[in-house]
C-alpha positions as CSV (number, residue, x, y, z in Angstrom):
1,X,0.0,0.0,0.0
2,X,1.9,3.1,-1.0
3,X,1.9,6.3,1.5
4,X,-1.0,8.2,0.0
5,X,-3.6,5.1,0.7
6,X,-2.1,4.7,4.0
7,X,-2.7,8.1,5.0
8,X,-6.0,7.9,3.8
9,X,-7.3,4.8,5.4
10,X,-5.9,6.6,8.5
11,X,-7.2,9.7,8.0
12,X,-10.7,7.4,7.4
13,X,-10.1,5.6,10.9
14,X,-9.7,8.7,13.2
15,X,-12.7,10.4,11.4
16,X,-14.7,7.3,12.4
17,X,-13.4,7.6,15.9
18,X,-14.5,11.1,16.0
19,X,-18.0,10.3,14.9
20,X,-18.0,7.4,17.7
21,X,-17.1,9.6,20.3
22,X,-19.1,12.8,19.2
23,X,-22.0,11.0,19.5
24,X,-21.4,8.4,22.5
25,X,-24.4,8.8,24.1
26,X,-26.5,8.4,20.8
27,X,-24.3,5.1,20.3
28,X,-24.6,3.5,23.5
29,X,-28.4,3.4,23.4
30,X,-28.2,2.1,19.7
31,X,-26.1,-0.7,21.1
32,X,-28.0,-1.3,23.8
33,X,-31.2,-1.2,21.4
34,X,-29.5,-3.8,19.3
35,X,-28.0,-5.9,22.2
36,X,-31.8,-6.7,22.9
37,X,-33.4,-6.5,19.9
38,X,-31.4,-9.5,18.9
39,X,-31.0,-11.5,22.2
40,X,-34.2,-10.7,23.3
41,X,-35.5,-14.7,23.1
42,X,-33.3,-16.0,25.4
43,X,-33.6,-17.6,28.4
44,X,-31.0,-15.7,30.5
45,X,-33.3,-12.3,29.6
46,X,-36.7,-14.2,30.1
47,X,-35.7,-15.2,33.6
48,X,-36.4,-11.1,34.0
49,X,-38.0,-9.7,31.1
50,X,-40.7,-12.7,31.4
51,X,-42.0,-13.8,27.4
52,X,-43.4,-10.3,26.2
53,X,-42.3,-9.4,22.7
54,X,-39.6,-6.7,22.5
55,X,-41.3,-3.1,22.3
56,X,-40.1,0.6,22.9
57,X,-40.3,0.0,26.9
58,X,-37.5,-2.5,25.9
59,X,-34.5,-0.9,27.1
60,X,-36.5,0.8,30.2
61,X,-37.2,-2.7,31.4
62,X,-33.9,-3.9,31.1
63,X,-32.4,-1.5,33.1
64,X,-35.0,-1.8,36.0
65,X,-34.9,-5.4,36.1
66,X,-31.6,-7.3,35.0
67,X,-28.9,-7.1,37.9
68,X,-25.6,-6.3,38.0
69,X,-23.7,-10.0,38.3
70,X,-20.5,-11.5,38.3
71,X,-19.3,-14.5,36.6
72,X,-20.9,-17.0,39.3
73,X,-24.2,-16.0,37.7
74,X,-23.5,-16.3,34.7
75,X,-20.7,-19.2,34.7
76,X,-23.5,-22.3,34.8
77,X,-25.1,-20.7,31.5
78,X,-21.8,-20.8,30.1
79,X,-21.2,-24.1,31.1
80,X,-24.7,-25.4,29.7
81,X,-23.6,-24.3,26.1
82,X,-19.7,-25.3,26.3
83,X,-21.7,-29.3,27.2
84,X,-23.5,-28.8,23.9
85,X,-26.7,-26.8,24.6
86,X,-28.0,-24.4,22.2
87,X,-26.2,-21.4,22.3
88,X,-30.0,-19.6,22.8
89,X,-29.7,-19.9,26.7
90,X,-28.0,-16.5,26.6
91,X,-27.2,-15.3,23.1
92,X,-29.2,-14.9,19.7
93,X,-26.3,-15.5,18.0
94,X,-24.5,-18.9,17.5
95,X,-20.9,-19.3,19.5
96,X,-18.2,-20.2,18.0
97,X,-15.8,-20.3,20.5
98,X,-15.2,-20.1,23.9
99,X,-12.4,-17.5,25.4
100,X,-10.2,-18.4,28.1
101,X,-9.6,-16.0,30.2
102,X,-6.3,-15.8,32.0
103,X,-7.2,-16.9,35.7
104,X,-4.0,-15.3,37.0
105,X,-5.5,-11.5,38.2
106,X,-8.7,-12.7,39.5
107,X,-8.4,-16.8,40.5
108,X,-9.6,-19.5,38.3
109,X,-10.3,-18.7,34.8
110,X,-13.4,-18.7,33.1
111,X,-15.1,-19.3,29.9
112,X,-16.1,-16.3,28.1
113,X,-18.8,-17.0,24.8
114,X,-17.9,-15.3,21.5
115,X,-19.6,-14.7,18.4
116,X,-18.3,-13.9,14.7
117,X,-18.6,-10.7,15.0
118,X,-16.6,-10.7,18.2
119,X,-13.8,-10.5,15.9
120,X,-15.0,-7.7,13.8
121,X,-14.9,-5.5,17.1
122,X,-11.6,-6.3,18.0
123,X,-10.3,-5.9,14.6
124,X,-11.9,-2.6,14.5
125,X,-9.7,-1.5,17.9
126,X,-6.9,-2.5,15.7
127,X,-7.3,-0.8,13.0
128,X,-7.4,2.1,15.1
129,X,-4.2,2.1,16.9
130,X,-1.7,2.7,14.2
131,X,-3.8,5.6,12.8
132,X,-3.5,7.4,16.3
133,X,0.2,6.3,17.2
134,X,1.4,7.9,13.7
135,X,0.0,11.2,14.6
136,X,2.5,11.4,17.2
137,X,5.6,9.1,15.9
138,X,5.1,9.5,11.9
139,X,7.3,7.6,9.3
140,X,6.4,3.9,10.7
141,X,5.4,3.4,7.4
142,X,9.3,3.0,6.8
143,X,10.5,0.3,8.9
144,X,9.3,-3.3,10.5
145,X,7.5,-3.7,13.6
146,X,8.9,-6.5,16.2
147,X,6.4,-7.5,18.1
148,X,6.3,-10.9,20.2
149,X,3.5,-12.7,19.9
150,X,2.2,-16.0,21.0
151,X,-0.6,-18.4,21.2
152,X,-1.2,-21.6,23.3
153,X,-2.6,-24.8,22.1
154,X,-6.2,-24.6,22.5
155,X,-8.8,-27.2,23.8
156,X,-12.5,-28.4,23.3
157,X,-15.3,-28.1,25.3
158,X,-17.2,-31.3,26.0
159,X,-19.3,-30.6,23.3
160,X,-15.8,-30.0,20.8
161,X,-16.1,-26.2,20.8
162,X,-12.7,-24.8,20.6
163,X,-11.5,-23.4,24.0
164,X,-8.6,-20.6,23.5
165,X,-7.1,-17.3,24.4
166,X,-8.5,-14.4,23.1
167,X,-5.3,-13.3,21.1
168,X,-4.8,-16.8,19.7
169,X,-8.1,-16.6,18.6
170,X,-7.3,-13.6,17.0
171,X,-4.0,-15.0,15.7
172,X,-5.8,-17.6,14.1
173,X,-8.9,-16.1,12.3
174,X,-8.7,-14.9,9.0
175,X,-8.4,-11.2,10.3
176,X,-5.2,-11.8,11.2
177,X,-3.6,-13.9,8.9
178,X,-5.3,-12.0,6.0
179,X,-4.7,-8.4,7.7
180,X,-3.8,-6.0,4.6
181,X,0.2,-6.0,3.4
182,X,0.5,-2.7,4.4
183,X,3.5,-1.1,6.0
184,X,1.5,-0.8,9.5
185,X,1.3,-4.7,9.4
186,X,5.1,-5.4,8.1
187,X,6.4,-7.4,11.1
188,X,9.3,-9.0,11.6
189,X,8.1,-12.1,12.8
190,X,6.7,-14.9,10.7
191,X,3.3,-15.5,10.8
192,X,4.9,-19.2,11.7
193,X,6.4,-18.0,14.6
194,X,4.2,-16.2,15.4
195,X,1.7,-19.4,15.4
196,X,3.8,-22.0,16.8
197,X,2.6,-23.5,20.0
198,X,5.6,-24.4,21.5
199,X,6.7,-21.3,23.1
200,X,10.5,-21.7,23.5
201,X,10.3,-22.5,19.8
202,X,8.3,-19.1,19.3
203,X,10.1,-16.8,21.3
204,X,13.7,-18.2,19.7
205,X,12.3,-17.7,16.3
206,X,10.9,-13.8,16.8
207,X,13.9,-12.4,18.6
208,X,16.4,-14.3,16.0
209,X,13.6,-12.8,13.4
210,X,14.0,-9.1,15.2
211,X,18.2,-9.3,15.1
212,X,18.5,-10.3,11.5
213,X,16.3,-7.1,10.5
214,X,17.5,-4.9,13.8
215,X,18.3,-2.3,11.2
216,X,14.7,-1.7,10.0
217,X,12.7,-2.1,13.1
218,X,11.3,1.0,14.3
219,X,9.2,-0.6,17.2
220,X,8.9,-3.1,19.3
221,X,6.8,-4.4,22.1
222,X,4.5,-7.2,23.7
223,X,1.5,-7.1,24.7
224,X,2.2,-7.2,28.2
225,X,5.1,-5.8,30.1
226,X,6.2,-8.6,31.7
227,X,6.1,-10.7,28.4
228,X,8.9,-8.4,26.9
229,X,11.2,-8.4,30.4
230,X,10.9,-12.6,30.0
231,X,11.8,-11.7,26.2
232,X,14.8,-10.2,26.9
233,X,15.7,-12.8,29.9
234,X,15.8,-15.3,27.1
235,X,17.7,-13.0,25.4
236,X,20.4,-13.0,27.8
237,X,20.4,-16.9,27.6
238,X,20.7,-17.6,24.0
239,X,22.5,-14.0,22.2
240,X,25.6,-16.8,21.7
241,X,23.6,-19.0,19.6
242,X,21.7,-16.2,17.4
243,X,24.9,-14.8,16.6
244,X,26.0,-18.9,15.9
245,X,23.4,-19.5,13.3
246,X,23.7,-15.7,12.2
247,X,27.1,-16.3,11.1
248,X,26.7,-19.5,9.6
249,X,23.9,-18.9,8.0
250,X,21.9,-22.1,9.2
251,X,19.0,-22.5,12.6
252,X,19.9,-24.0,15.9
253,X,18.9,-28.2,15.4
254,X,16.8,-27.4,18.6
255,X,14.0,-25.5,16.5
256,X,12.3,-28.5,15.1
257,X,8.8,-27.5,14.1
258,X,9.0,-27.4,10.4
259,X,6.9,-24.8,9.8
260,X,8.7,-22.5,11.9
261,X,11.9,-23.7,10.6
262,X,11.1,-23.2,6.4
263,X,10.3,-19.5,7.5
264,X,13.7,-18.9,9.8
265,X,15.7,-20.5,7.2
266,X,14.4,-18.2,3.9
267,X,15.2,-15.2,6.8
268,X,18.6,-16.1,7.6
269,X,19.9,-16.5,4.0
270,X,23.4,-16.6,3.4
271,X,26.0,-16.5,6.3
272,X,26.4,-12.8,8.0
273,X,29.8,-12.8,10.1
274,X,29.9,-9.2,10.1
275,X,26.3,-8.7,11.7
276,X,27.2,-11.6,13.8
277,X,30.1,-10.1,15.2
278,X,28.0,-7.0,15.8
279,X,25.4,-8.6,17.6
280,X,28.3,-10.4,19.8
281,X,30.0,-7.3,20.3
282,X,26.5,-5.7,21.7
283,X,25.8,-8.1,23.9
284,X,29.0,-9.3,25.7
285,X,31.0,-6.3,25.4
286,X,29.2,-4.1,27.9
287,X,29.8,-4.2,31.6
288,X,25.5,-4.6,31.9
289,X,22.5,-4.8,30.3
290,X,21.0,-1.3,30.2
291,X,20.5,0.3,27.3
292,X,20.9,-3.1,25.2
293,X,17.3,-2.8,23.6
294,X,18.6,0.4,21.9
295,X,22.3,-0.6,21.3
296,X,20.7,-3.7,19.5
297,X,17.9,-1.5,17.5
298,X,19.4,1.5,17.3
299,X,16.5,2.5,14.7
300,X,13.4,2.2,17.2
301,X,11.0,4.8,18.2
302,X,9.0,3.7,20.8
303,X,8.2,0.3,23.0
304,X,4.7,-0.9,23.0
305,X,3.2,-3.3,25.9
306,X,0.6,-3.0,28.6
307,X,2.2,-0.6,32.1
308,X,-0.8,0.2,33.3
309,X,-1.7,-2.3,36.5
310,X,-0.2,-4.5,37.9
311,X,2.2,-4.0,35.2
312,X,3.6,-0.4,36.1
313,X,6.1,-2.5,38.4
314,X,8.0,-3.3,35.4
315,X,8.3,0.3,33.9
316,X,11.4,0.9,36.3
317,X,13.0,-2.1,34.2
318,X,12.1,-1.1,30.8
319,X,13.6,2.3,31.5
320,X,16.6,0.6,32.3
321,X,17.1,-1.7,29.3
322,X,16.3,1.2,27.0
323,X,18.5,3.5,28.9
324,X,15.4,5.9,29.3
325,X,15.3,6.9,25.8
326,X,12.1,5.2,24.3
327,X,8.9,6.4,25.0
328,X,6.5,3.2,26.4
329,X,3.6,3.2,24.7
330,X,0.1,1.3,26.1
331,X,-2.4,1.7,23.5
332,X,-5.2,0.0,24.4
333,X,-7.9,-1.7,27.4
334,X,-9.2,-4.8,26.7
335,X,-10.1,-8.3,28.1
336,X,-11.5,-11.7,26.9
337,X,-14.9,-10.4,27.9
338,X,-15.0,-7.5,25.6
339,X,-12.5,-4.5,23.9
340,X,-13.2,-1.1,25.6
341,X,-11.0,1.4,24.5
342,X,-7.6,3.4,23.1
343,X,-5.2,5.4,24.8
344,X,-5.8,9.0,22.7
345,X,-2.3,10.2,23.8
346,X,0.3,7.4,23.4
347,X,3.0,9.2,24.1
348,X,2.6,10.0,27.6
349,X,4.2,9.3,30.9
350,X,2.8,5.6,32.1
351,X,1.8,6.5,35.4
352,X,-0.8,8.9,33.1
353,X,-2.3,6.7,30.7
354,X,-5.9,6.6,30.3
355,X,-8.1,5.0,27.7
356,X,-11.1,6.6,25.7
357,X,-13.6,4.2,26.1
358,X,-15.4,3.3,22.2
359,X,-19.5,2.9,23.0
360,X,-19.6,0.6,19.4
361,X,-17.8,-1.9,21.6
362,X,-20.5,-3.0,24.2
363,X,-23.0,-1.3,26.4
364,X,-21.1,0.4,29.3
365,X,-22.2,0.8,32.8
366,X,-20.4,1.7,36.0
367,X,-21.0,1.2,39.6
368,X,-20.0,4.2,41.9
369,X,-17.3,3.3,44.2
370,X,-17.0,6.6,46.3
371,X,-15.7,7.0,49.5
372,X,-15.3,10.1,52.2
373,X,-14.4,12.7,50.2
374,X,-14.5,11.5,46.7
375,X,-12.2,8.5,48.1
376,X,-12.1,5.4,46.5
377,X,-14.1,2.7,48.9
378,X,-14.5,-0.8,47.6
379,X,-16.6,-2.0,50.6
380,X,-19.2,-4.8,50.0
381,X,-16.7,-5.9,47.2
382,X,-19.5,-9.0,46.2
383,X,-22.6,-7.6,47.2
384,X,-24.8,-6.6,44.0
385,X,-25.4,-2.7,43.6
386,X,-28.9,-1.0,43.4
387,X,-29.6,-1.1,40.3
388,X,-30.4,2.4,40.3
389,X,-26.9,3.0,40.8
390,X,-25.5,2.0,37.9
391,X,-24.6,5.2,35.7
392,X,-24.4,4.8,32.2
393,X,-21.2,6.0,29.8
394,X,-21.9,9.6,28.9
395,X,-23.1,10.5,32.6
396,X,-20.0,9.4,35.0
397,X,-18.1,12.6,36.6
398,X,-14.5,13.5,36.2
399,X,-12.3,12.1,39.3
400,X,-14.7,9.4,40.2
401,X,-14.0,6.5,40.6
402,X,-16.0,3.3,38.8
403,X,-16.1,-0.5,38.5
404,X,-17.2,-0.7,35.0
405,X,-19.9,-3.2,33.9
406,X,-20.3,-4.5,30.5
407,X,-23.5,-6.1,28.5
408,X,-22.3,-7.8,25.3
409,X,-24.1,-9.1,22.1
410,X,-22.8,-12.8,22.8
411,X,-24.5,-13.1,26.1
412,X,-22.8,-11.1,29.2
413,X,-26.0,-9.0,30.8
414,X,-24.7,-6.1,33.4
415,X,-21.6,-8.5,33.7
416,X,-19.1,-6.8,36.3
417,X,-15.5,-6.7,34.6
418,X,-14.1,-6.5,37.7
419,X,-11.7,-3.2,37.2
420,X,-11.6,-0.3,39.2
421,X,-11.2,3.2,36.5
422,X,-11.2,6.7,37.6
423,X,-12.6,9.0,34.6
424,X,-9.5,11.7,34.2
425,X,-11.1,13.6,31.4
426,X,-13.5,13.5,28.2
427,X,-12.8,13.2,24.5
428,X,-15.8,14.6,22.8
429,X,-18.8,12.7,24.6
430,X,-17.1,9.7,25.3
431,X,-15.3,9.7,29.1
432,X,-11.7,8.8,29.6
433,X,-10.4,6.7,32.1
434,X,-7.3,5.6,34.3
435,X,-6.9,2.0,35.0
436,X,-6.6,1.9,38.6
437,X,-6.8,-1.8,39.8
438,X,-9.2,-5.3,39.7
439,X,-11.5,-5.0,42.3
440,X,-10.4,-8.1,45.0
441,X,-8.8,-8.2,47.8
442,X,-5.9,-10.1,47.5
443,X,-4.6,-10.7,51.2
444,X,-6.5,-11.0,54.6
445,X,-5.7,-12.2,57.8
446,X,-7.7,-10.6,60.4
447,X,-10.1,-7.7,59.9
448,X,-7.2,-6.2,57.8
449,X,-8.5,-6.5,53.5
450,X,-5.5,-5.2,51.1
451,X,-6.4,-5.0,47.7
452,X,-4.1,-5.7,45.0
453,X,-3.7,-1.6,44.6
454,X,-2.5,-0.9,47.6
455,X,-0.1,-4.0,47.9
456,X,1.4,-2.8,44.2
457,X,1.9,0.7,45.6
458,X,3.5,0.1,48.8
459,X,5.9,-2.7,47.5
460,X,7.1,-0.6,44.2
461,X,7.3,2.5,47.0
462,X,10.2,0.3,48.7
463,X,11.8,-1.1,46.2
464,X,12.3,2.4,44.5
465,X,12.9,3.9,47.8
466,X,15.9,1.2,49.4
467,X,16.4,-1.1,46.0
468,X,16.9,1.4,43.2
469,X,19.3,3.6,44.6
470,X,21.8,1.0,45.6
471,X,21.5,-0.3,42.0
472,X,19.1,-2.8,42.3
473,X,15.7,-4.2,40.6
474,X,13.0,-5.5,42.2
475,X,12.1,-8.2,39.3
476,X,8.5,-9.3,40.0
477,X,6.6,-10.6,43.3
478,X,3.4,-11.9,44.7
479,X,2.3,-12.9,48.3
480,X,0.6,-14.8,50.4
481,X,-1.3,-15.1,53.8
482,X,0.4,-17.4,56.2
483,X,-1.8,-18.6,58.5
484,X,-0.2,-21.6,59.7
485,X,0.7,-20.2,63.2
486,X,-1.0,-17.5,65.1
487,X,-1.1,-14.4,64.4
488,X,-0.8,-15.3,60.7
489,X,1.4,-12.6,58.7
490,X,2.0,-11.1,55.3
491,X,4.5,-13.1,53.3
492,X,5.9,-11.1,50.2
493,X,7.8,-13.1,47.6
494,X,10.7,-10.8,45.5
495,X,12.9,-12.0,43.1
496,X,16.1,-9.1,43.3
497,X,18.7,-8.1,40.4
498,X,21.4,-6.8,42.2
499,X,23.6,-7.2,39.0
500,X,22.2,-4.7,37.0
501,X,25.7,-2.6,38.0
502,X,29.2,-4.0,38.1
503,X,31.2,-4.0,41.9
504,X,27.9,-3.2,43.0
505,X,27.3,-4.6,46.7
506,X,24.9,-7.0,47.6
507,X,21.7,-5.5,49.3
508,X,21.8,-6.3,52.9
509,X,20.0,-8.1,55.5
510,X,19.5,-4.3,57.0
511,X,17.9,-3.0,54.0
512,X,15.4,-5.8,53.3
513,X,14.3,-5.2,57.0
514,X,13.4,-2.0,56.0
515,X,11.7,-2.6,53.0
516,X,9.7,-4.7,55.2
517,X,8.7,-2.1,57.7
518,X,8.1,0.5,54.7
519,X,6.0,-1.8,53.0
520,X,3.6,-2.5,56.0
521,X,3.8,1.7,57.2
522,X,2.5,2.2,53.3
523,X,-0.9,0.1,53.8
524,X,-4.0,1.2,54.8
525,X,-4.9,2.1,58.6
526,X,-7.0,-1.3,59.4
527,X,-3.6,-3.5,58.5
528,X,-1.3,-1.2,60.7
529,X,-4.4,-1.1,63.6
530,X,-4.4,-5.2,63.2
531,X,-0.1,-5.1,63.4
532,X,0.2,-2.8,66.4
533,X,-3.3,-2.1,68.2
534,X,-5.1,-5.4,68.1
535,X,-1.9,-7.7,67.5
536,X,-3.9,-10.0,65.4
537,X,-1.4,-9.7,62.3
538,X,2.0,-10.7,62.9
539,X,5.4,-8.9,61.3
540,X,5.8,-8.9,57.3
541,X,8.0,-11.2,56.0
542,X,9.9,-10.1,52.9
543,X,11.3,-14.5,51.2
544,X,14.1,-13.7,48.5
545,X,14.0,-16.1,45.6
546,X,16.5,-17.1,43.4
547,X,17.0,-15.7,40.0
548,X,14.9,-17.1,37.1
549,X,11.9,-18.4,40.1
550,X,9.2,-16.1,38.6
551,X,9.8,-17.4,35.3
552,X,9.6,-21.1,36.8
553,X,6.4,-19.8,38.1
554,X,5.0,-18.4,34.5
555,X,6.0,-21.9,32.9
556,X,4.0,-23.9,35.9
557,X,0.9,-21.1,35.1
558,X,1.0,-21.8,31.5
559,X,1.2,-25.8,31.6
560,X,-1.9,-26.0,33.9
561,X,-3.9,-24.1,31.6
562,X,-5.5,-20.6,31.1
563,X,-3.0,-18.0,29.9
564,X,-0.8,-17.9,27.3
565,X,3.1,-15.9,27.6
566,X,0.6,-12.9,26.0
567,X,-1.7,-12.8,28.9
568,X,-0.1,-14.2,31.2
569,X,0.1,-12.0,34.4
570,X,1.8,-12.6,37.3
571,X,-0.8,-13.1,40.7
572,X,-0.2,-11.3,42.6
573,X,-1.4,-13.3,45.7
574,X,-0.5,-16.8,45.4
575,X,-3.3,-19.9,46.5
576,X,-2.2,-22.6,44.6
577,X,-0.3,-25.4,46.3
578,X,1.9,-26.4,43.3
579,X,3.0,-22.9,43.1
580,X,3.9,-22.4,46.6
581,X,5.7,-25.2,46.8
582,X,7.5,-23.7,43.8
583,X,8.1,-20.5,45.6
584,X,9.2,-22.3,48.7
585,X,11.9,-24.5,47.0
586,X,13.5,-21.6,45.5
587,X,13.9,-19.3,48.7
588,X,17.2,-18.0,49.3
589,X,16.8,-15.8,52.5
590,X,14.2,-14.4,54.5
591,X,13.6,-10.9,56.3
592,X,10.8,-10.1,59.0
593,X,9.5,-6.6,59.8
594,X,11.8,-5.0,62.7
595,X,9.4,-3.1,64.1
596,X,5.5,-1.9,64.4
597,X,4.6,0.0,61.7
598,X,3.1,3.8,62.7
599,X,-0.4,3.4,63.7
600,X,-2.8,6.7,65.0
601,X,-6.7,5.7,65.9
């Protein structure tokens, strides 16, 4: 597609965005409108609407009678079709698939239904992306794109409906692998890569796909952040043999999946000792790591992947293998339940991103969650809201916050997402919002409930405090609640790169005392009330793990099922026997809390 098209179907995307968000309000209803119209006879909605016809008082009765629910409502529906029942328990439309949703941010994971148009909507969010990331960063029509991708081997419902990711869905529908040869879509990956089920396979063939055309890419990215920091892990591991079959011209025996192989091989072409000896020079010349995503792509513009979350943690590490000097770019919200919305301004400062929701994705609906003071309270975490509460798209208020609820055309009704957003602005009509956390508490002991926000903040608040400026990373962590003697305590799991400088000393047993105490003195007032007042908490205990244990933990994650290196996300409160015993094996130290944290009634 030469430059003039290109501009033009972008020019053609952003008008459409325009119209979408002029008009939000308008839109939402006509979803909504649809939404019923066409899943009107099922029996989900006849549970509430009883067997009258659809009429004008449609959408009136939906709102004052369908609840809010979660996925315990819905789940035995889902369940119902995925044994072979018609897909008309919930949906007008047949399913085609069901999504697997993660299970690592929120416990178990879950079945989501999906429809053929499902793909059409998430195409769409696509489509828009480039369109809006070239205002900002033009001339990407000029270069490759190295993004690492992956699927995981999908599996049948008892009825042989294919179970899978939402992205390897996408990777394997003829939207993707028929997506237009334009220069927005010229990655450097193989599509056979790209599609190989065997991760270790994937990930060798996309970053030895990236170094042969290092030259030409002028981005790069994951989807999450996490899945680029395990990207460049395996990096570390394996530069020696890219630069081996790089100079000789020939792939690593280990890569055995022949589809994946054919596409290396016509990549590689004839032997390159000169790049070689470039790559080698990169990579094991330098006294450490940081900078090395530039040194190796000197061309690139921008890193793309998800920092918003649970994922910020990682932004202190991206900064530091890019040297600060690439802008990281989270462009858009979505989950296996439904696509919600773009980031307007890409170029802006992680810790500001927020996402314009798109009303043609689903009907939108939010729960108030305000505290004292235009707080953020997430009391009665299960217990449904009034349904009078619920406040539609076009009417929430800047600097509140919400737990957004979604109603889809394949069969979610008022279905709670689960996130927490705060609306930081408006584009046209249509609200804008800042991801703030999912709604669950993640540790409890006592009367003490820490939710996975204020765990993430008070844990990156040490680490950058007492890690970072003696020249250390906190890596990754999770927790858990020990409550295998009395009181029970916080236990934090961290995996520490104290290598990241050269002669840098070790961290000390001092330090990681205090991280402890700062940790505990950054929760909320009910922990620090149950440490010091009631003494039904005992001290925090920070366990050290040895390096590569949160990648041991990602590989146990993936085997059992649910997410894919793509979604995979880290817990960040750990349940699962297998994976404590995991986290056990591999601990190399461990530090308690010295003292009681401060504590005022």
């Amino acid at each position: 597609m030469d430059g003039k098209k290109l501009e033009y179907k972008g020019a053609r995307a952003l008008k459409e965005l325009e119209r979408l968000t002029t008009k939000a309000g308008e839109v939402q209803q006509e979803i909504l409108r649809k939404i019923l119209e066409q899943n009107w006879d099922t029996e989900y909605l006849k549970k509430y609407l009883g067997d009258s016809s659809i009429s004008s008082k449609s959408v009136t009765q939906f709102k004052s009678r369908v609840p809010a629910i979660g996925y315990k409502e819905i789940g035995p529906y889902i369940v119902r079709i995925a044994n072979g029942e018609d897909s008309n328990l919930i949906t007008g439309h047949p399913i085609i698939e069901m999504l697997c949703s993660s299970g690592t941010s929120a416990g178990e994971p879950k079945l989501m239904p999906s429809i053929a148009e499902d793909l059409d909507r998430r195409t769409f969010v696509y489509n828009l992306i480039m369109p809006i990331v070239n205002q900002h960063v033009p001339g990407l029509d000029e270069g490759k794109a190295m993004y690492l991708y992956f699927v995981k081997s999908e599996t049948s419902t008892p009825c042989g409906m294919a179970a899978r990711t939402v992205l390897t869905s996408y990777y394997k529908s003829s939207h993707f692998k028929h997506r237009p040869h334009d220069p927005y879509n010229d990655f450097t990956s193989p599509d056979a890569a790209i599609l190989c089920n065997d991760s270790h396979q994937s990930m060798y063939c996309q970053l030895l796909a990236g170094l042969i055309h290092r030259r030409q890419v002028l981005r790069l990215g994951a989807v999450f952040a996490s899945a680029l920091l395990r990207a460049i892990s395996f990096l570390e591991r394996h530069w020696r043999d890219f630069c081996r079959d790089i100079r000789a011209g020939d792939l690593d025996p280990a890569v055995s999946d022949p589809a994946c192989r054919s596409a290396l091989l016509r990549l590689l072409g004839p032997p390159d000792p000169d790049a070689a000896a470039e790559i080698e020079g990169i990579c094991g010349g330098a006294a450490s790591w940081r900078g090395i995503v530039c040194k190796l792509w000197p061309n690139a513009k921008y890193i793309e992947a998800v920092v918003t979350g649970s994922m910020s943690q990682y932004v202190t590490a991206l900064r530091y293998y890019s040297d600060g000097r690439l802008p990281l770019v989270c462009t858009m919200y979505a989950s296996s339940e439904c696509y919600f919305g773009v980031n307007m301004k890409p170029l802006c400062d992680p810790s500001e991103v927020s996402f314009t929701l798109l009303p043609n994705m689903g009907y939108f609906e939010f729960i108030p969650l305000a505290g004292d003071n235009g707080s953020l309270s997430m009391e009665d975490d299960e217990a449904a809201p009034p349904l009078t509460d619920l406040v539609e798209l076009v009417d929430v208020k800047l600097g509140c916050y919400y737990e957004l609820v979604v109603t889809t055309f394949s069969g979610l009704y008022r279905y709670r997402i689960g996130d927490v957003l705060q609306v930081t602005g408006f584009h046209n009509e249509a609200p804008q919002f800042r991801f703030i956390c999912r709604r669950n508490v993640v540790l409890s002991i006592d009367n003490d409930k820490t939710n996975e926000e204020d765990l993430h903040r008070s844990i990156t608040a040490a680490a950058s405090r007492l890690l970072e400026p003696r020249h250390a990373l906190l890596v990754e962590y999770t927790s858990y609640a020990d409550t295998s003697s009395i009181p029970g305590h916080y236990v934090i799991y961290w995996e520490i790169n104290d290598a990241i400088q050269l002669h840098a000393p070790p961290i000390s047993a001092d330090v990681l005392r205090e991280c402890c105490i700062t940790i505990e003195e950054g929760l909320d007032y009910v922990y620090r009330r149950c440490r010091t007042n009631d003494r039904s908490v005992g001290p925090l205990e920070i366990r050290v793990v040895k390096p590569g244990t949160f990648e041991k933990l990602m590989d146990l994650f993936i085997a059992q099922g649910g997410a894919s290196i793509n979604q995979y996300k880290t817990p960040r409160c750990v349940k699962s026997k297998p994976a404590l015993k995991l986290l056990n094996a591999n601990v190399s130290d461990c530090y308690f809390s010295p003292r009681d944290p401060a504590w005022h009634a």
